[in-house]
KEMIRO-691769 format. One line per field, with one value per residue (C-alpha): y, z, x; residue in three letters; residue number from 1. Coordinates in steps of 0.02 Angstrom, whole numbers, plus 50000, padded with zeros to 5 digits. Layout:
REM KEMIRO-691769
c2 <- Y/...
c3 <- Z/...
c1 <- X/...
aa <- ALA/...
i <- NUM/...
This chain:
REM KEMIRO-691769
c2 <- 50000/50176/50334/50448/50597/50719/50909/50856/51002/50914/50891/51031/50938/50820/50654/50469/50413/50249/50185/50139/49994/49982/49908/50037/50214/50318/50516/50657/50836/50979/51018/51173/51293/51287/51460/51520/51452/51414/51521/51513/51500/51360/51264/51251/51091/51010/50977/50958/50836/50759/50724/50665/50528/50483/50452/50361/50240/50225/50160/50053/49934/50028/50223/50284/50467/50568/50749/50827/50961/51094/51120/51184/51387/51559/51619/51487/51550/51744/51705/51603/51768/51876/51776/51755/51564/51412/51353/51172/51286/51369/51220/51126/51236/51282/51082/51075/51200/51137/50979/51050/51141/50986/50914/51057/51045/50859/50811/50613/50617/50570/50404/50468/50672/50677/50807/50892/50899/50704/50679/50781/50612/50579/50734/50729/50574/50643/50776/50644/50589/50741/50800/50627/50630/50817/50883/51002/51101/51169/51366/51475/51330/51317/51178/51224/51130/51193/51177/51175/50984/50960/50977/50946/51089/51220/51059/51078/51262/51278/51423/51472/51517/51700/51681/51612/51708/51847/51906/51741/51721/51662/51746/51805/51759/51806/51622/51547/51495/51536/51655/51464/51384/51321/51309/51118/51161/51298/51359/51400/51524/51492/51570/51464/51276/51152/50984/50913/50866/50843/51018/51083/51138/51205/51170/51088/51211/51212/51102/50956/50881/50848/50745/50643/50612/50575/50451/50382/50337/50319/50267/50350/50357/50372/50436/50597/50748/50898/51063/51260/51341/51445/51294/51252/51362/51357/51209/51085/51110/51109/50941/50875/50914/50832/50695/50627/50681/50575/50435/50424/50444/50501/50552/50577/50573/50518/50679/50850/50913/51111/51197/51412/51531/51599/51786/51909/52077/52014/51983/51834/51805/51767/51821/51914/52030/52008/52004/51824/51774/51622/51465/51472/51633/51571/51441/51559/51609/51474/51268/51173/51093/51270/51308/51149/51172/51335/51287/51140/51276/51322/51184/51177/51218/51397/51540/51554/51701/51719/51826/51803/51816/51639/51580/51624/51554/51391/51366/51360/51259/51134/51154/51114/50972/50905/50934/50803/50649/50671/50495/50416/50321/50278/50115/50073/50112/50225/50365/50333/50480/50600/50502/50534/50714/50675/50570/50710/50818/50807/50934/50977/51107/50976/50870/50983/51018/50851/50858/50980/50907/50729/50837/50923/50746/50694/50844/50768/50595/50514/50395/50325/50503/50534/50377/50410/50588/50535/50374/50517/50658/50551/50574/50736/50736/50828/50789/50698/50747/50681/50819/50846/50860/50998/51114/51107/51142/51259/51434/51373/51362/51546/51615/51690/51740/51634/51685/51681/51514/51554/51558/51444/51317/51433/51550/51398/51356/51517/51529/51356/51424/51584/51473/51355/51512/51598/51397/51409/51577/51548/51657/51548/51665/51706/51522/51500/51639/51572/51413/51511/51613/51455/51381/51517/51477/51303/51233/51127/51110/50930/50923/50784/50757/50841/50933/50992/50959/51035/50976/51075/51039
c3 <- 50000/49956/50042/49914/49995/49848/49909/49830/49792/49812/49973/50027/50106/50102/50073/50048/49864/49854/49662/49567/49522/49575/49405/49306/49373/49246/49253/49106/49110/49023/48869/48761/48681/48520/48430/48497/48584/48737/48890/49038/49148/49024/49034/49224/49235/49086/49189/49359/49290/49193/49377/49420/49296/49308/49499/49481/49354/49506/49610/49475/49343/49242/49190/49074/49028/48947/48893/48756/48641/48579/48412/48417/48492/48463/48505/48364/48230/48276/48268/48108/48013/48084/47967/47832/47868/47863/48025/48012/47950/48128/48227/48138/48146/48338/48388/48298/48408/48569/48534/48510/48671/48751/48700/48746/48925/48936/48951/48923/48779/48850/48806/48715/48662/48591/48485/48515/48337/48315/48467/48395/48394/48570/48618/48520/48616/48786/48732/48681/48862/48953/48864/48872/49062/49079/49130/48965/48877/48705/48708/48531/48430/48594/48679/48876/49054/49186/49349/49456/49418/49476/49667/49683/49594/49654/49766/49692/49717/49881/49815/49799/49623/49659/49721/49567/49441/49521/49438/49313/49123/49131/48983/49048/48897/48895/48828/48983/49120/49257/49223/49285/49148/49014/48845/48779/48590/48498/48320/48187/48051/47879/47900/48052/48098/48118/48110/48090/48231/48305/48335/48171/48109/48257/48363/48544/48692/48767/48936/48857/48762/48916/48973/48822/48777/48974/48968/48799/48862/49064/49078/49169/49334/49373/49481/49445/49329/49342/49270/49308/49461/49348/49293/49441/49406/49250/49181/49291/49394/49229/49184/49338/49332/49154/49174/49329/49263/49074/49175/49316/49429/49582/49549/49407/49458/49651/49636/49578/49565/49515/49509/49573/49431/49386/49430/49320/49445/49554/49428/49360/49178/49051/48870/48910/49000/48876/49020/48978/48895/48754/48790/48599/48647/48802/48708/48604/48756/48880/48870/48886/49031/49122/49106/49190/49348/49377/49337/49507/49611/49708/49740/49614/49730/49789/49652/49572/49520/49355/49291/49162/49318/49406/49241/49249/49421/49391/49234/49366/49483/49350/49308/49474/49473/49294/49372/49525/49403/49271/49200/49293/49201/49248/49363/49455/49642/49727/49842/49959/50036/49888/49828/49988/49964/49804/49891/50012/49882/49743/49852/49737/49813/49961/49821/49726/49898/49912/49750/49796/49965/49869/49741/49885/49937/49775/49738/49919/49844/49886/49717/49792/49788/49657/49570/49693/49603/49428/49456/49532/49410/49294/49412/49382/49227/49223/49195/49048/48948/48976/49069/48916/48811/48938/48950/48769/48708/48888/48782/48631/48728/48777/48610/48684/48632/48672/48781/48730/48806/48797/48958/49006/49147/49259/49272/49282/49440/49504/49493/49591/49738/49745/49758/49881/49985/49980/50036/50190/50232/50187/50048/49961/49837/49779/49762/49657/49526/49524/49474/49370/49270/49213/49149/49045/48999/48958/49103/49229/49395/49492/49648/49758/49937/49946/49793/49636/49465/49306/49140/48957/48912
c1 <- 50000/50068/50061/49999/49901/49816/49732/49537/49460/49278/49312/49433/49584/49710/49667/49738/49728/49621/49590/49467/49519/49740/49745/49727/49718/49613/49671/49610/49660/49590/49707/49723/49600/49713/49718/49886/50064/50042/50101/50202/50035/49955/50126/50119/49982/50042/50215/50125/50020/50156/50247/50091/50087/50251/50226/50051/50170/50282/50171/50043/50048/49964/49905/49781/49828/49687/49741/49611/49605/49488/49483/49303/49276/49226/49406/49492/49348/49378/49576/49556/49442/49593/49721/49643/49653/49525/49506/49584/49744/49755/49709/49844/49976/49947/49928/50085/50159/50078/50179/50354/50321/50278/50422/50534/50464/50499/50322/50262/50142/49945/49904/49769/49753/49556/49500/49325/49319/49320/49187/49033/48920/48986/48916/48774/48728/48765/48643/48539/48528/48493/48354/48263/48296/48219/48404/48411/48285/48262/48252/48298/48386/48474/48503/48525/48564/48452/48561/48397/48395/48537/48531/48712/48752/48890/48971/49140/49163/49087/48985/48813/48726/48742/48918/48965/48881/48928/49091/49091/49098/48914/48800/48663/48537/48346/48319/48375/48260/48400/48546/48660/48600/48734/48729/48734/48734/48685/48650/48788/48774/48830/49003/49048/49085/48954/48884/48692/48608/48419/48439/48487/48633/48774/48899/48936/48946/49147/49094/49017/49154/49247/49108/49102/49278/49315/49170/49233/49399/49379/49224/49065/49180/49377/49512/49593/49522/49643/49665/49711/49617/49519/49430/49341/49206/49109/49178/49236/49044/48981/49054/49000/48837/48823/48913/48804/48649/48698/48789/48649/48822/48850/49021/49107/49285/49366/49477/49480/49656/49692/49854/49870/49901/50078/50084/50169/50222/50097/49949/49887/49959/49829/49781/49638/49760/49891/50038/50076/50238/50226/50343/50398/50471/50553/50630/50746/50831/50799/50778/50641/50721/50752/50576/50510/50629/50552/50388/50411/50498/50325/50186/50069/49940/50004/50027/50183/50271/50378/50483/50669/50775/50686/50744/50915/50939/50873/50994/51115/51018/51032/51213/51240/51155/51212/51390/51334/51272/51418/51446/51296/51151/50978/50955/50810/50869/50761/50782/50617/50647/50637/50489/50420/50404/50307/50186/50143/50027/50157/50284/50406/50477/50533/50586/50707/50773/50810/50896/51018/51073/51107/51213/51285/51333/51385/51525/51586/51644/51454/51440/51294/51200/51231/51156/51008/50998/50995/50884/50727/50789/50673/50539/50558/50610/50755/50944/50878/51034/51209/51308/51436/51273/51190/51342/51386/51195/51183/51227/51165/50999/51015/51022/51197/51346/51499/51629/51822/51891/52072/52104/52298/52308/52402/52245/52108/52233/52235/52048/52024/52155/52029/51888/51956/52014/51835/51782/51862/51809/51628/51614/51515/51431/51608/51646/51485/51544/51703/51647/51503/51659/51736/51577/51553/51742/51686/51785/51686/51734/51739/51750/51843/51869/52028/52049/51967/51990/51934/51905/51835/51675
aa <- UNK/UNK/UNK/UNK/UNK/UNK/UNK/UNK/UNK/UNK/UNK/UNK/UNK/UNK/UNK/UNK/UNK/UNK/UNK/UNK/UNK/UNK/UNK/UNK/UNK/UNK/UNK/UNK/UNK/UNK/UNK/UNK/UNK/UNK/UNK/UNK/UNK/UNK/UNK/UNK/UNK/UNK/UNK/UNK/UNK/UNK/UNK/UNK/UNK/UNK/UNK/UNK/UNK/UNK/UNK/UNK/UNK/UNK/UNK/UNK/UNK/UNK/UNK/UNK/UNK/UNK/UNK/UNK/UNK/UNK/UNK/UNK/UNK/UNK/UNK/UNK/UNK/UNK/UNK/UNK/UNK/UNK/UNK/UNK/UNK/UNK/UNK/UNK/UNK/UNK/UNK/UNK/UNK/UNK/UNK/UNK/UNK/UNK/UNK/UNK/UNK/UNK/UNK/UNK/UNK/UNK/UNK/UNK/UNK/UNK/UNK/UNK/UNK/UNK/UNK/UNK/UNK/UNK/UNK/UNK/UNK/UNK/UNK/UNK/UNK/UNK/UNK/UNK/UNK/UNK/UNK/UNK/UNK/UNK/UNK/UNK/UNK/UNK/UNK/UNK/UNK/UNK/UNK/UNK/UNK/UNK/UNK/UNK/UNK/UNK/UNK/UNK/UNK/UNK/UNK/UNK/UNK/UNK/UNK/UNK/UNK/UNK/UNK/UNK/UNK/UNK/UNK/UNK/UNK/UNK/UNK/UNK/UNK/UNK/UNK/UNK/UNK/UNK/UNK/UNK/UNK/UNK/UNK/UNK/UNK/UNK/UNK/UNK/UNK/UNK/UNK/UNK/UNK/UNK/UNK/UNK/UNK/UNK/UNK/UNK/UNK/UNK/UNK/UNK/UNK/UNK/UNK/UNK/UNK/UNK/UNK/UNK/UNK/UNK/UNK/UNK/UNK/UNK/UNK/UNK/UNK/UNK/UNK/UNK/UNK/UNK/UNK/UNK/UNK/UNK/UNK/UNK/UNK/UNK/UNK/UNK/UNK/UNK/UNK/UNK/UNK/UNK/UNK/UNK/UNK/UNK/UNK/UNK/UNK/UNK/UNK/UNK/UNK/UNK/UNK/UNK/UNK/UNK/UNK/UNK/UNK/UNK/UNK/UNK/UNK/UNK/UNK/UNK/UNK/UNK/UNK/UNK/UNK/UNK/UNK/UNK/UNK/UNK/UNK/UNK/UNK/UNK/UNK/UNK/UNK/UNK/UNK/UNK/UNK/UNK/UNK/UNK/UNK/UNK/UNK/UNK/UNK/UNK/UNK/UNK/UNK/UNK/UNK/UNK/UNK/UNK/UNK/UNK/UNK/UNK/UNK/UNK/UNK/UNK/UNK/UNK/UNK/UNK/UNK/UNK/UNK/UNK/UNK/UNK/UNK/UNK/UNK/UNK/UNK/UNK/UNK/UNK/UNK/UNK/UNK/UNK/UNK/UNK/UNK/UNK/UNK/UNK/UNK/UNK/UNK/UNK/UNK/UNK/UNK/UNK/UNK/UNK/UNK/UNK/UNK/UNK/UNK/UNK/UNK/UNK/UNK/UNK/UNK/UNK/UNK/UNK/UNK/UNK/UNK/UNK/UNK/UNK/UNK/UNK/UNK/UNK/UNK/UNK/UNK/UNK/UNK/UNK/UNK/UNK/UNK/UNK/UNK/UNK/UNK/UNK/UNK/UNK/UNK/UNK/UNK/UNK/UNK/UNK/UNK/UNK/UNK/UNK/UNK/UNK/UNK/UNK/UNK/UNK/UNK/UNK/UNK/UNK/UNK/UNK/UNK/UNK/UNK/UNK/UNK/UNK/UNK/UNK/UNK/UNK/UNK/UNK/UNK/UNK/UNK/UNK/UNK/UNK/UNK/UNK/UNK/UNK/UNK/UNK/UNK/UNK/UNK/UNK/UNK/UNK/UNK/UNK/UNK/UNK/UNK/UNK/UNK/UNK/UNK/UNK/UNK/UNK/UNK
i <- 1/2/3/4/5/6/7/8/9/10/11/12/13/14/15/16/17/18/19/20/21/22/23/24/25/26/27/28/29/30/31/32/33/34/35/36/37/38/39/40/41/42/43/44/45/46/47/48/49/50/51/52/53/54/55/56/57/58/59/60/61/62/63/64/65/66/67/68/69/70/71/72/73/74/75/76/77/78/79/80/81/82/83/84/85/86/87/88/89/90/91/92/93/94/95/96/97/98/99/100/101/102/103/104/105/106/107/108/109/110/111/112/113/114/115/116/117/118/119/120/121/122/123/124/125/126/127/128/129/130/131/132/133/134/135/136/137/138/139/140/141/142/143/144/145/146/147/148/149/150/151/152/153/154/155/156/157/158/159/160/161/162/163/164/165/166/167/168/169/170/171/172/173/174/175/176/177/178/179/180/181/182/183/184/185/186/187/188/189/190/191/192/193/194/195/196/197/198/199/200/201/202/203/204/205/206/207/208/209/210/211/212/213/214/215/216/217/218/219/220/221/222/223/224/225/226/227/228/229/230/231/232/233/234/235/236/237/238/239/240/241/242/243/244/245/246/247/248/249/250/251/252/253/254/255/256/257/258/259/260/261/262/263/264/265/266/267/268/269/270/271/272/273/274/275/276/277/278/279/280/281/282/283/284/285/286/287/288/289/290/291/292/293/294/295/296/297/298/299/300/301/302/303/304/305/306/307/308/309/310/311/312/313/314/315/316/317/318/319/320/321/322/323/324/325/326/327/328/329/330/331/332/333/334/335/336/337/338/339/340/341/342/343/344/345/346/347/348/349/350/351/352/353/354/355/356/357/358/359/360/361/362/363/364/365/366/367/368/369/370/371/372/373/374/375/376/377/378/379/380/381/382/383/384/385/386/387/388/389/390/391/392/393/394/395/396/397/398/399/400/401/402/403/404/405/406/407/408/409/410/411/412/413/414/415/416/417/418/419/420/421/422/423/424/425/426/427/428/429/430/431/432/433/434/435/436/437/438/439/440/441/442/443/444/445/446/447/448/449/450/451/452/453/454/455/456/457
């Protein structure tokens, strides 16, 4: 038995993880709107969840990892008019670019990545359902959910109607019956996507796809659906309320899992405020790999604040520990400890703590830390370059230019005495850019109980 402990946001606390079924733990998260790169902000759940997945694979045989995509929106059909493009051109294009990103961050790919696109008749179907069963109404060439049949409505938030239309993206439509009430389907015009249906001609509403596709490849009930903290309210009650009512469920998922938002000088990056900074830009200056670290450097749950210098400090973070597993590969010895802190609400901070104190011990002579680092660096999923390969790409990365490295063997050894002397007087920030001037000299450091070596990259 494990001791996996997730924050459930149905419930409000900390709780033990308990399965399903421990043979095959069942997790989807809410994937891109795709009409632009992705940002900083968007790229913080796909690695969280990505941890998350890598430690549920830890622990059980087997994981089913459901990540979707929606191809189907207002904001993709506005953006597609904009450039002069058909709308499968900008869908393609940006799906394409959500992948290299993906990549670039070091994420696992989904086991399956559903299009909303591809799942109309799913939807259709779910629809279907709700209407037959009096939970949806027909108002306008609308098709609408009436939350007052619903009497678990507003569990997930914790909030009453008023509370949460109060200050929400709800429309506010004289067809409704309650200003709650979500749209299921509704009509398309010539000059905008759409499929046949009982309904005539339209389009699915955003919340209902989720239902469908999760249903399609989970099942009616499973462990884990995740997704940003701005999701809990519309679309994750929305899905609920759905889901149950089309499944006849009483839950639709065991947890609820939802990362903070990354500030940006204090404010919540987004598009809508336009304060949010793409990861394809990033990547011109930064890698993928740089990114990620910074991205685990607060707990998912609390907010976390970006900016190019957090990025600039956890290149080195990295150096330091590429410098610890130099040489080492993969094995399958594990470091329960550092796992540990994963198991307590995916604490990464704790865990990259960890990190440092095993390559701490490693730079002391400790071969056995250092394995231990590189075996849960996969966890991680960092160090996932050879150490030659991260210091010779490591400027590259940066879009930078490189420094002169003539520099003779009597200065390198002066440089190492000056180091060793600011050692021994504690002056370890002057140690660090001692060690940090030489990198940028292509000379790495090693250090040995006793002495310390060098070596060009």
């Amino acid at each position: 038995m494990n001791n996996l402990k997730l924050y459930n946001t149905a419930n409000r606390k900390v709780t033990d993880f308990e399965p399903v079924d421990n043979r095959n733990i069942k997790i989807y998260a809410c994937g891109p709107t795709v009409y632009d790169f992705i940002h900083i902000g968007n790229a913080r759940p796909l690695v969280i969840f990505d941890i998350l997945v890598r430690l549920l694979r830890k622990i059980y045989p087997k994981v089913t990892y459901v990540r979707n995509i929606t191809d189907i929106d207002d904001k993709i059909n506005q953006r597609a008019f904009e450039e002069g493009i058909s709308i499968s051109q900008l869908t393609s294009k940006t799906i394409k670019n959500f992948h290299y990103d993906c990549e670039a961050l070091g994420n696992l790919k989904p086991d399956f990545e559903p299009k909303a696109t591809d799942h109309i008749n799913e939807m259709i179907d779910m629809i279907k359902t709700l209407i037959d069963r009096g939970f949806a109404y027909l108002s306008s060439k609308h098709v609408i959910f009436s939350i007052n049949k619903y009497k678990n409505y507003g569990s997930l938030s914790g909030r009453t109607l008023s509370e949460m239309i109060s200050g929400s993206r709800v429309n506010i439509e004289d067809y409704k019956n309650n200003p709650g009430d979500f749209i299921l389907w509704k009509p398309s015009s010539s000059d905008q996507p759409g499929w046949e249906s009982p309904w005539g001609r339209g389009r699915p509403g955003w919340h209902i796809e989720c239902s469908a596709m999760s249903k399609k490849y989970l099942g009616k009930h499973f462990d884990i659906h995740a997704g940003g903290l701005d999701l809990i309210f519309p679309h994750h009650e929305n899905e609920i309320a759905q889901s149950c009512c089309a499944n006849d469920t009483k839950v639709m998922a065991n947890f609820w899992i939802h990362n903070g938002y990354v500030n940006s000088d204090g404010e919540k990056m987004s598009k809508s405020l336009g304060n949010f900074i793409t990861i394809n830009d990033l990547l011109s200056e930064f890698s993928g790999e740089t990114i990620r670290y910074v991205l685990m450097q607060a707990h998912y749950r609390a907010p976390l604040n970006f900016s190019k210098k957090s990025l600039v400090e956890a290149k080195k973070s990295l150096s330091r520990l590429y410098r610890a597993v130099d040489g080492y590969q993969v094995n399958n010895e594990t470091d329960h400890e550092t796992i540990s802190n994963l198991y307590d609400d995916l604490n990464t901070p704790k865990a990259l703590a960890r990190a440092h104190y095993l390559a701490d011990q490693a730079n002391k002579g400790s071969k056995e830390c250092a394995q231990l680092l590189k075996n849960f660096s996969k966890m991680l999923g960092i160090l996932s370059y050879s150490s030659e390969d991260w210091f010779k790409s490591r400027n590259n990365s940066q879009n930078t230019k490189k420094l002169n490295n003539k520099i003779s063997e009597k200065e390198i050894n002066k440089l190492i005495l000056e180091r060793q002397n600011a050692k021994q007087e504690r002056n370890f920030k002057k140690a660090d850019e001692i060690r940090e001037k030489l990198l940028n000299l292509e000379i790495i450091l090693e250090d040995q109980p006793g002495k310390t070596t060098w070596r060009k990259v």
